[in-house]
FINU-87030 format. One line per field, with one value per residue (C-alpha): residue number from 1; residue in three letters; chain; x, y, z. Coordinates in steps of 0.1 Angstrom, whole numbers, plus 5000, padded with zeros to 4 digits. Layout:
BEGIN
i c(NUM ...)
aa c(ALA ...)
ch c(A ...)
X c(X ...)
Y c(Y ...)
Z c(Z ...)
REM end
This chain:
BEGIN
i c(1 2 3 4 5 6 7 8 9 10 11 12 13 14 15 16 17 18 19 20 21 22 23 24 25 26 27 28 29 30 31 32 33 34 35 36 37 38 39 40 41 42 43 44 45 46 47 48 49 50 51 52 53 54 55 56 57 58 59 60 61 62 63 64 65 66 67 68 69 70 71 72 73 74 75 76 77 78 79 80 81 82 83 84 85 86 87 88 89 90 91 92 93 94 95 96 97 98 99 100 101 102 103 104 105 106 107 108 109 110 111 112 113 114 115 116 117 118 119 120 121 122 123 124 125 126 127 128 129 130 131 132 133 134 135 136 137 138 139 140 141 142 143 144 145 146 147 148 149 150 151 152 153 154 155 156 157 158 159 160 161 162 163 164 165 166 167 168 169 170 171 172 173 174 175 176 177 178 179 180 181 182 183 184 185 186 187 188 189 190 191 192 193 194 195 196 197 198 199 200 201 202 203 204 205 206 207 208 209 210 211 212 213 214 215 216 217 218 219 220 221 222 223 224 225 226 227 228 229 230 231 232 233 234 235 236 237 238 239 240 241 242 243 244 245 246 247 248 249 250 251 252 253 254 255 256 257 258 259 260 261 262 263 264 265 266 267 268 269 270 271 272 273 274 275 276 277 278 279 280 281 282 283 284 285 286 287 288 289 290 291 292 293 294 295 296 297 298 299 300 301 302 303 304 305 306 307 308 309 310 311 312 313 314 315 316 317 318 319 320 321 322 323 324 325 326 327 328 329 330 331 332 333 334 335 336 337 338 339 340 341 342 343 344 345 346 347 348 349 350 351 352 353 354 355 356 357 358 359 360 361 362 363 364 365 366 367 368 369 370 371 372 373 374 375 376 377 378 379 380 381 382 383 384 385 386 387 388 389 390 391 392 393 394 395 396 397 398 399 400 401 402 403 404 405 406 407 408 409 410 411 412 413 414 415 416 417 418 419 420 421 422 423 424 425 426 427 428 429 430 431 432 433 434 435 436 437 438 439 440 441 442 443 444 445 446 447 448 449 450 451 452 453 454 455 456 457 458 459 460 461 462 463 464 465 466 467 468 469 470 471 472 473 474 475 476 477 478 479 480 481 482 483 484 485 486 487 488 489 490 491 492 493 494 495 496 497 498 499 500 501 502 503 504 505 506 507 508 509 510 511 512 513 514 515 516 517 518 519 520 521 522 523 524 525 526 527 528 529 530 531 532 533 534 535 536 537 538 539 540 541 542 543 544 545 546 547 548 549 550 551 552 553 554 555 556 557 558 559 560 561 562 563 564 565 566 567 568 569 570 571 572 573 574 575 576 577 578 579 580 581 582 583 584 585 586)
aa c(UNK UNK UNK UNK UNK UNK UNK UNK UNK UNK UNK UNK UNK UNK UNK UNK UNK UNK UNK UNK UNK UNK UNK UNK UNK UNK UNK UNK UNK UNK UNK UNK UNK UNK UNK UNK UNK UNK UNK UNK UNK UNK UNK UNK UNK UNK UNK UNK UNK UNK UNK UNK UNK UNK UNK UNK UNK UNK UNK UNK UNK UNK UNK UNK UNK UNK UNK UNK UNK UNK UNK UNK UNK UNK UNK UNK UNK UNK UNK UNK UNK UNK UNK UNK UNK UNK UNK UNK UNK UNK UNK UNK UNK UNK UNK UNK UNK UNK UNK UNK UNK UNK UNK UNK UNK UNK UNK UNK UNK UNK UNK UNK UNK UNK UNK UNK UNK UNK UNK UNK UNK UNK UNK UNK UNK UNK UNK UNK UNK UNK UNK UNK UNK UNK UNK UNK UNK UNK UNK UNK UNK UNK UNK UNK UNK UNK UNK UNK UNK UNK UNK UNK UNK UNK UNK UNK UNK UNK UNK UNK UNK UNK UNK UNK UNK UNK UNK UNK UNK UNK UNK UNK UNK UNK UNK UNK UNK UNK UNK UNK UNK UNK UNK UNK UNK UNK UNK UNK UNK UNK UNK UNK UNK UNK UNK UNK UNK UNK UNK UNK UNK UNK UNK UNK UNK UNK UNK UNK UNK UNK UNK UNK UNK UNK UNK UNK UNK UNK UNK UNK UNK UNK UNK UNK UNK UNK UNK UNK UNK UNK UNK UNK UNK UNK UNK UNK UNK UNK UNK UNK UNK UNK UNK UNK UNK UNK UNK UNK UNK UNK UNK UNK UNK UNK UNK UNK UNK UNK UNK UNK UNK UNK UNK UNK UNK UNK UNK UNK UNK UNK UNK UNK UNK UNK UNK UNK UNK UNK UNK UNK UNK UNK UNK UNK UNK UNK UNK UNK UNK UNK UNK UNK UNK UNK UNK UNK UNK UNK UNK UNK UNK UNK UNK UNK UNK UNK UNK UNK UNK UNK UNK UNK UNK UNK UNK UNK UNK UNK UNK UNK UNK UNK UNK UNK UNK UNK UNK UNK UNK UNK UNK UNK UNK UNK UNK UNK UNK UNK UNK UNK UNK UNK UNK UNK UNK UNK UNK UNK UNK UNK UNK UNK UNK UNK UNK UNK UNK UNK UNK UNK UNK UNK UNK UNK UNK UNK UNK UNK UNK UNK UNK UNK UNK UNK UNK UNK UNK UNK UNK UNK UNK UNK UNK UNK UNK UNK UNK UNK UNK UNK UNK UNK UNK UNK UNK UNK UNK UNK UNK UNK UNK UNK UNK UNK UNK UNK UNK UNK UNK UNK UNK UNK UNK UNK UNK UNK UNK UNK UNK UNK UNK UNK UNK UNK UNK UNK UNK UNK UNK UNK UNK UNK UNK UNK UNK UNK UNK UNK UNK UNK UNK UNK UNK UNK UNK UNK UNK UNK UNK UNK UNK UNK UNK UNK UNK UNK UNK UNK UNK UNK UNK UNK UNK UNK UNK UNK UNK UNK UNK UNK UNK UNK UNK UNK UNK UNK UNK UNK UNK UNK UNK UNK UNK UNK UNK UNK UNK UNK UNK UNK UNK UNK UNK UNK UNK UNK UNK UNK UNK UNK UNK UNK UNK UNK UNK UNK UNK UNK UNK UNK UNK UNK UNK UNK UNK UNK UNK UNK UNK UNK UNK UNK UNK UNK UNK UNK UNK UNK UNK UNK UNK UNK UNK UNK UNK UNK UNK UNK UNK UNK UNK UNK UNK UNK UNK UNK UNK UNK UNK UNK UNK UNK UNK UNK UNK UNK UNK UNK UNK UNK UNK UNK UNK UNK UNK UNK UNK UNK UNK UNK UNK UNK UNK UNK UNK UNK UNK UNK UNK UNK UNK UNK UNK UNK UNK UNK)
ch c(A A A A A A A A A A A A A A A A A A A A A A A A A A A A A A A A A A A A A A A A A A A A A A A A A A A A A A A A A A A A A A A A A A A A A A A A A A A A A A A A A A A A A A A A A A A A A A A A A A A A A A A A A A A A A A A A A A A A A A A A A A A A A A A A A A A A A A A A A A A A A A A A A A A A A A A A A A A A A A A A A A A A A A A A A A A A A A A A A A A A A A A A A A A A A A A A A A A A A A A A A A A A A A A A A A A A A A A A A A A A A A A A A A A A A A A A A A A A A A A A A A A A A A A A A A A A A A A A A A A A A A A A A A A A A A A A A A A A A A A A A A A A A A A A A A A A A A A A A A A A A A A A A A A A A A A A A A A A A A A A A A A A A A A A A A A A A A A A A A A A A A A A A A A A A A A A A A A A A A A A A A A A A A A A A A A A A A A A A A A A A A A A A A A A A A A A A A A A A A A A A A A A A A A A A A A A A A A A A A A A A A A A A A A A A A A A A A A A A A A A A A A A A A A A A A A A A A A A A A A A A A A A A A A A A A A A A A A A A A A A A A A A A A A A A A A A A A A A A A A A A A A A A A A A A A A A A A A A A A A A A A A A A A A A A A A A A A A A A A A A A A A A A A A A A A A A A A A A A A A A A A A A A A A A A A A A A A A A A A A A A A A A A A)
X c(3604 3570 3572 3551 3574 3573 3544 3525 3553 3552 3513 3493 3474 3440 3441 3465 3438 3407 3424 3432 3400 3390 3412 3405 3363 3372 3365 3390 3383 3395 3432 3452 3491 3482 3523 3553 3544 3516 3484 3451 3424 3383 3379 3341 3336 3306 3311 3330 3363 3387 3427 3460 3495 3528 3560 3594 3620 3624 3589 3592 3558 3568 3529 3495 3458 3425 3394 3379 3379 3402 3425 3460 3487 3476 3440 3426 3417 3451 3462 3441 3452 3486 3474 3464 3495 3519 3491 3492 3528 3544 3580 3609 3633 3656 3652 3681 3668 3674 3653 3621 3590 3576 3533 3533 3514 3485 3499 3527 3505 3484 3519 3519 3489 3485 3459 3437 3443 3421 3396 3390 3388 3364 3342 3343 3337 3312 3292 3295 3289 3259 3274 3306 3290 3271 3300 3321 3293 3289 3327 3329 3299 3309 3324 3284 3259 3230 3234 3207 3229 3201 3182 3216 3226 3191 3190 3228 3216 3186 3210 3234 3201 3191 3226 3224 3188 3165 3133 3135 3150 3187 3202 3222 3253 3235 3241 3281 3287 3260 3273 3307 3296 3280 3310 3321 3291 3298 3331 3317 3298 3331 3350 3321 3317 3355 3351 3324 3303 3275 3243 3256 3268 3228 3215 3236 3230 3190 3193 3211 3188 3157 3171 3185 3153 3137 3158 3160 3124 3129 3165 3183 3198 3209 3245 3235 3252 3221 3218 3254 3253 3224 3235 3267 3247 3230 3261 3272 3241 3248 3280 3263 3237 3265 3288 3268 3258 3225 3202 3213 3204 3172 3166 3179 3158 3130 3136 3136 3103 3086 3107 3101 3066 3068 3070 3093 3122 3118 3107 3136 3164 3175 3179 3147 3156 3194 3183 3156 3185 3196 3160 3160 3194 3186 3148 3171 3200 3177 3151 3120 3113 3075 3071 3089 3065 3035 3056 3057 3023 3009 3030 3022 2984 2986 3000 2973 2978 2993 3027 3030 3038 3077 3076 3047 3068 3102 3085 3069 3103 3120 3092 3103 3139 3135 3105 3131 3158 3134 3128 3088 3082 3042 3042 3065 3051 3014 3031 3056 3022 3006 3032 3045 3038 3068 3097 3124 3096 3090 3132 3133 3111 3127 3161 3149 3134 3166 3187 3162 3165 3133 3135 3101 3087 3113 3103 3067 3074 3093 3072 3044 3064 3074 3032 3034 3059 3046 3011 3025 3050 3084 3107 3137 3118 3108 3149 3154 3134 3149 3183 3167 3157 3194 3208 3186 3192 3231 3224 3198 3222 3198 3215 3189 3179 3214 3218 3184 3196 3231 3222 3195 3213 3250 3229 3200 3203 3242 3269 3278 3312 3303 3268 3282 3313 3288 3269 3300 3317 3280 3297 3322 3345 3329 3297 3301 3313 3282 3262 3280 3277 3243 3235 3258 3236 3205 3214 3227 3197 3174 3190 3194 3160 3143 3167 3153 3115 3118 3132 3111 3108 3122 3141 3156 3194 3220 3244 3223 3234 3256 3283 3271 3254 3282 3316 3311 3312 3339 3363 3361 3361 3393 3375 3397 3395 3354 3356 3376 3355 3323 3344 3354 3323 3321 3330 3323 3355 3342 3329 3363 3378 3358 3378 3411 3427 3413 3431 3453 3485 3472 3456 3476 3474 3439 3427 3449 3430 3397 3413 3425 3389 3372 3397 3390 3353 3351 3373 3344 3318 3333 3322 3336 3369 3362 3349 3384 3402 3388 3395 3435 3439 3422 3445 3476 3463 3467 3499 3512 3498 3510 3537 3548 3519 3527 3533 3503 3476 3496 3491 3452 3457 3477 3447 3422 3444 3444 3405 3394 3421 3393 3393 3414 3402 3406 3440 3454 3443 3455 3490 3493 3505 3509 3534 3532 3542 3528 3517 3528 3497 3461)
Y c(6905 6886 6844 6820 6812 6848 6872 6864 6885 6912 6918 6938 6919 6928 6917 6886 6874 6875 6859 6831 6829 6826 6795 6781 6784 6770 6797 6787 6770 6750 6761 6747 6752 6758 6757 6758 6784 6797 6791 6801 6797 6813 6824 6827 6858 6884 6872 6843 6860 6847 6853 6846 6840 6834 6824 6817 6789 6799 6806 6843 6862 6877 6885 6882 6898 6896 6904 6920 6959 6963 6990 6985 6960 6927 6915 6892 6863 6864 6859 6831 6813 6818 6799 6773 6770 6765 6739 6718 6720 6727 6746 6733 6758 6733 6701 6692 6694 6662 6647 6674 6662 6675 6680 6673 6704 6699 6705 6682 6655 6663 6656 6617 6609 6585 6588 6556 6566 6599 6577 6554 6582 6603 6573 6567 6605 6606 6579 6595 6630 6641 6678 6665 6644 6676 6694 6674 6672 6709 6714 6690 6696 6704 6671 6654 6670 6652 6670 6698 6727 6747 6719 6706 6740 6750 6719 6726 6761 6752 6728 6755 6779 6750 6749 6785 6795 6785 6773 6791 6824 6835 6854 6884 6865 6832 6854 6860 6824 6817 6842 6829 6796 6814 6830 6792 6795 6827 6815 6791 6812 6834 6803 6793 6827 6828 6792 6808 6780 6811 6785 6769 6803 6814 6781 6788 6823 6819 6800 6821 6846 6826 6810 6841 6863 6842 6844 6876 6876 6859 6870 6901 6912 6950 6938 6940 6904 6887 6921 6927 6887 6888 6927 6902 6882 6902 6914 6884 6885 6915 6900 6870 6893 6912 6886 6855 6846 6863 6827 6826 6868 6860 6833 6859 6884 6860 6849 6885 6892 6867 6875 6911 6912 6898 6932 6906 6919 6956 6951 6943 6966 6978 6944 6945 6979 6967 6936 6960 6977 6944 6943 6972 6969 6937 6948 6973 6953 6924 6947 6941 6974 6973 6939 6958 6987 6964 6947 6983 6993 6960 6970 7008 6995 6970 6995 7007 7009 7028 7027 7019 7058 7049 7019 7036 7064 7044 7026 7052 7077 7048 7043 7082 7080 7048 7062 7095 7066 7057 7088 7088 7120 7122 7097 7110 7142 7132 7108 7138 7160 7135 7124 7161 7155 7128 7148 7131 7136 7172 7179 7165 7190 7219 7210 7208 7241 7254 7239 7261 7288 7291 7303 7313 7282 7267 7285 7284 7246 7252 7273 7246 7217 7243 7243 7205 7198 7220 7209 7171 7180 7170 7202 7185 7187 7220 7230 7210 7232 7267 7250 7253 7286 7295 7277 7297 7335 7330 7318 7356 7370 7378 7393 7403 7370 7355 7375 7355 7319 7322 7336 7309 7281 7298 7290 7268 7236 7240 7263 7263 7276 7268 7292 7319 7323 7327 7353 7373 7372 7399 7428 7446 7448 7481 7468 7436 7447 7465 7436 7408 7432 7439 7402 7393 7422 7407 7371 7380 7402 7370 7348 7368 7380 7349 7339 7369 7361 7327 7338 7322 7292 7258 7267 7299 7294 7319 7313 7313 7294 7327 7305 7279 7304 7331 7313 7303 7334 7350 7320 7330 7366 7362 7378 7359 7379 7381 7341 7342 7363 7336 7307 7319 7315 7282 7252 7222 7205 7189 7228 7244 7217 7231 7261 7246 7247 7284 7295 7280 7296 7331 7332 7295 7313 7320 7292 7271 7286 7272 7237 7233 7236 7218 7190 7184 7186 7162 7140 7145 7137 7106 7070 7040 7032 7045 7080 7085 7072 7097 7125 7115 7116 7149 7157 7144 7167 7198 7185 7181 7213 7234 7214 7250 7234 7198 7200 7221 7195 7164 7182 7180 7145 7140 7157 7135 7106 7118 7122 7092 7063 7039 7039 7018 7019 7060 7060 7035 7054 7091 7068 7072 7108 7114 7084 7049 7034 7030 6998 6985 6963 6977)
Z c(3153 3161 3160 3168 3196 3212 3197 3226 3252 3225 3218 3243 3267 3257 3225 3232 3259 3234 3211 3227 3241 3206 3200 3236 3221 3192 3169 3148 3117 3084 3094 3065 3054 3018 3009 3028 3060 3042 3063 3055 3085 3089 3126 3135 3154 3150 3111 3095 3088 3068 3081 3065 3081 3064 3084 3073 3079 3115 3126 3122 3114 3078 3078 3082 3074 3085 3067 3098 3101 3129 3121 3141 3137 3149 3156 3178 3150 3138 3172 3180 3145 3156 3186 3165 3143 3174 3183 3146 3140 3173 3172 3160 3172 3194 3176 3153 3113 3106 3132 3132 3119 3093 3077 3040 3021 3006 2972 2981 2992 2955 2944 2963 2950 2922 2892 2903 2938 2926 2910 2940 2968 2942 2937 2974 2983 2961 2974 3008 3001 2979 2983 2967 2943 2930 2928 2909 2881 2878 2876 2850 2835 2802 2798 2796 2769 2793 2822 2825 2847 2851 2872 2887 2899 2912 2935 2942 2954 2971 2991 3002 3008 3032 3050 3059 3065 3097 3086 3052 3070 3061 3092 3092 3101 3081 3047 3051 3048 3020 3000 3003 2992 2960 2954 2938 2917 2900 2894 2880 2853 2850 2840 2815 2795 2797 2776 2757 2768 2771 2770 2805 2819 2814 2827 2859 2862 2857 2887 2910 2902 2907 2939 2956 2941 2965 2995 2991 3004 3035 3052 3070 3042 3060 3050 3014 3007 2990 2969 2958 2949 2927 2911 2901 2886 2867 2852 2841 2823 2809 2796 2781 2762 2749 2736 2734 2695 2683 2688 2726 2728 2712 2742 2775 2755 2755 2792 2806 2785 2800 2837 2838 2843 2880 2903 2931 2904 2908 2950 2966 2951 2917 2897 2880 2864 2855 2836 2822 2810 2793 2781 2764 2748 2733 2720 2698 2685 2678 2660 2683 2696 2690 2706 2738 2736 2738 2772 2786 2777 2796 2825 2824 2830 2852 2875 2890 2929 2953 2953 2917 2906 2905 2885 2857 2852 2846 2819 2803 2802 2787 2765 2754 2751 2725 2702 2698 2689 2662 2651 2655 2667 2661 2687 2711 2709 2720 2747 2759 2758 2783 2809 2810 2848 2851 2859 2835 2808 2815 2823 2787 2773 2789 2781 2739 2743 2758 2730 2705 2728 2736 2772 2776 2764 2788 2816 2814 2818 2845 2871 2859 2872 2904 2911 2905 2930 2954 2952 2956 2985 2969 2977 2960 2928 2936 2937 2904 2889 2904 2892 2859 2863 2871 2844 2821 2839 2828 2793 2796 2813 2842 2866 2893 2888 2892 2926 2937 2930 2938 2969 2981 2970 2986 3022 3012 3041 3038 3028 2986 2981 2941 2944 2968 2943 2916 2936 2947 2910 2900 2919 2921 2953 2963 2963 2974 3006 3009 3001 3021 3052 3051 3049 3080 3093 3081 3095 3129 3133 3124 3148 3173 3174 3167 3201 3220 3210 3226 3258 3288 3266 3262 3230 3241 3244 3259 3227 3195 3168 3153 3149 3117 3100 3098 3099 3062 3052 3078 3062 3024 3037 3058 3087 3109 3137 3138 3133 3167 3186 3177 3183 3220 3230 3226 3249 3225 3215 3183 3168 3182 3161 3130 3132 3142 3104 3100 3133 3149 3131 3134 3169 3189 3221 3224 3206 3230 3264 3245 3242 3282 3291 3261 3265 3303 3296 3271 3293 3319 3300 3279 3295 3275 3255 3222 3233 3255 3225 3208 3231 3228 3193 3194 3222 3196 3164 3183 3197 3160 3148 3180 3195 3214 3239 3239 3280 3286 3268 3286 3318 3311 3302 3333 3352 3339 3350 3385 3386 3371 3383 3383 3348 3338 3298 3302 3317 3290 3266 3279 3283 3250 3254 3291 3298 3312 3283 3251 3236 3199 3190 3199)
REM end
């Protein structure tokens, strides 16, 4: 069993060594024995990463986590907080009980503490620290009617912003540790709605979002920190709308009338249409729907430039959707009759006409949007739209029609199982082998002869790509033994693998004199730790799936060893299966 007075004899040396170069760097940070042997630490590495260790009586690691994703038993932040630990409260293990020292927990020493004693340090504290200060008022806000939270949490915010950001700018790394300050003020708004105290919750959540709306502006957000803070946010919103008494509703309605106007909402990720949501929800249940048609017919023409098209149509499909709510169909007809170029708007149309049955109306609408599309360049529309005209051939009963579709869509980019089932279930088995052979006939004479045409020229290739376009349908056919005679002519170990699952119960011998080669060759061609770590666990799936071979793939392994034994990352990883030890932690 790991302790702290021996897990670093038992932990492999790579890992040990970083880690206690982490501790020796002082990476290591806030370590704290929250209760007896429970000790919570953050470890600044590529990120702020917060790591866990509990220990029993005798210094025995019972266990320990990481919020890093390293995926085997022990990483190198635990190890350097275990570092630290022996460090703070160094080991007992040979000094009588009686006589070894011991740290007070923080909740004991919460325990010592006596009620002025609070007073005096918090007056102190709070003369010292404006941070702390500010924090004790927002906790205990509720306590002082005066105190405007929105103002207080704003500067609070703007403070924290300030901590993290260089010269306004909030860094990749920068936006880990401000949003893990945040996360204190969205508990903060949890706690309030929990109270029902919804006015204060609002107050603090307006200013999140206005604060991190900003930031969101200027920072490297490609973690999607800022974002997922500010999407929480807005669903505590949401909450507050929904459970908040009807004069509060009337203000967030109010608020995001006046708010939703600014384009920054709608520019910068999905927010701005999920408190448009909100918006929406509360235009109906507080009966102002035609004071939120005028909003959306101010938006619909102020957008007027380029990029606007997204945005214009959103409003006016939502537009749609409430005026059928309210039963006004004059209007929704003459406003369906004149967006019928907006796709939700014209789907809409074709899916009431199919409801009457009215296919042809239906499909007139749809080989109209197909010109659309086309004409605008947006081939997924263009495939919506042939959906359509499937969906309608079955309710017809088209069959010719089916065959089209299903077929098209079975190979369309990628293999559909879903459309080439529905193809295959039109024949019978007499003629679907007909059918099925002629296209393999159709398709290996396209490839092939596209192949041939380029010979001479940089594309030609001596193995076509026969392979990806037939093996889908050699697997749902069972023509197991065709499959094998394409896959032999490969030398790739990743598409062998493809295939492995399909073959390698029904042909292990010849599948394994493909793996000797392709094993070797991607041991050739692999160049740093992850690739030959790869390479082995490949190695250890066919192992487990054809053990009858076990001794011929660590013979490759053992080969590779021999040609590359200044490699020392490659030959610790083949170890793994060709001997010389294997190692517990990684």
């Amino acid at each position: 069993m790991l302790t702290l007075n021996n897990f670093d004899k038992q932990i492999s040396g790579s890992v040990l060594n970083r880690g206690k170069q982490y501790y020796k760097d002082g990476a290591v940070m806030e370590i704290e024995e929250i209760n007896d042997g429970f000790w919570n630490a953050e470890v600044e590495g590529s990120e702020f990463y917060d790591v866990k260790v509990q220990l029993n009586e005798s210094d025995a690691i019972i266990d320990s986590s990481c919020t890093c994703p390293y995926d085997g038993d022990i990483c190198k932040h635990v190890i350097a907080v275990l570092c630290a630990i022996r460090e703070e409260r160094p080991i007992t293990t040979n000094i009588p009980a009686a006589k070894a020292a011991k740290k007070l927990s923080f909740e004991d020493l919460l325990n010592k503490i006596s009620i002025k004693e609070y007073k005096e340090f918090v007056k102190t504290y709070a003369l010292q620290s404006k941070d702390f200060k500010i924090a004790l008022e927002l906790a205990f806000s509720d306590k002082d009617d005066t105190i405007d939270l929105g103002k207080k949490y704003s500067d609070a915010l703007k403070r924290v912003i300030r901590k993290h950001s260089d010269n306004g700018f909030v860094g990749y790394r920068d936006s880990f540790a401000l949003v893990k300050d945040l996360d204190n003020f969205l508990v903060n708004v949890e706690d309030m709605i929990h109270k029902m105290h919804f006015r204060d919750a609002f107050a603090i959540s307006i200013a999140i979002l206005n604060e991190m709306r900003y930031v969101l502006t200027y920072c490297d957000d490609s973690a999607g920190n800022i974002g997922d803070t500010i999407s929480e946010t807005v669903s505590l919103i949401k909450r507050i709308a929904t459970d908040a008494p009807i004069n509060l509703r009337e203000e967030v309605y109010n608020y995001l009338l006046k708010e939703l106007g600014d384009k920054s909402y709608y520019e910068y990720g999905d927010f701005g249409y999920e408190l448009f949501d909100i918006f929406e929800t509360l235009a109906i249940d507080l009966s102002r729907s035609n004071e939120f048609f005028s909003f959306i017919d101010k938006q619909v023409s102020n957008l007027t430039g380029k990029y606007d098209d997204y945005r214009k149509e959103f409003f006016i499909s939502r537009k749609i959707e409430l005026l059928k709510l309210s039963g006004n169909n004059t209007e929704v007809e003459n406003l369906v009759q004149q967006n019928l170029e907006i796709v939700e708007v014209r789907q809409g149309e074709i899916n009431k006409f199919i409801q009457e049955k009215d296919y042809v109306k239906a499909k007139v609408l749809i080989k109209e949007g197909i010109e659309i599309s086309d004409k605008k360049g947006h081939p997924g529309t263009t495939l919506q739209w042939e959906k359509e005209l499937l969906r309608i051939a079955f309710l017809e009963n088209d069959v010719e029609l089916i065959r089209h579709y299903t077929k098209y869509f079975a190979f369309d980019r990628w293999f559909s199982k879903e459309y080439y089932d529905q193809w295959k279930a039109t024949f019978n088995q007499e003629e679907w082998i007909v059918t099925i052979e002629a296209y393999i006939d159709e398709t290996l004479k396209k490839i092939l002869g596209n192949n041939e045409r380029g010979r001479g020229k940089l594309w030609f290739t001596a193995n076509p790509p026969v392979l990806s376009a037939i093996a889908p349908v050699y697997i749902e056919e069972g023509y197991w033994d065709r499959l094998l005679d394409l896959v032999k002519k490969e030398t790739d170990l990743d598409v062998i693998l493809q295939y492995h699952s399909h073959l390698s119960k029904r042909y292990p011998d010849e599948l394994l004199a493909l793996y000797l080669p392709a094993f070797e060759l991607a041991g050739d061609h692999a160049n740093a730790r992850n690739q030959y770590k790869d390479v082995v666990n490949k190695m250890k799936r066919v192992i487990k799936d054809m053990p009858q071979f076990k001794a011929d793939i660590v013979a490759v392994a053992q080969k590779l060893k021999s040609k590359y034994p200044r490699r020392p990352a490659m030959v610790d990883e083949l170890n793994r299966i060709a001997g010389g030890g294997q190692k517990k932690y990684r």
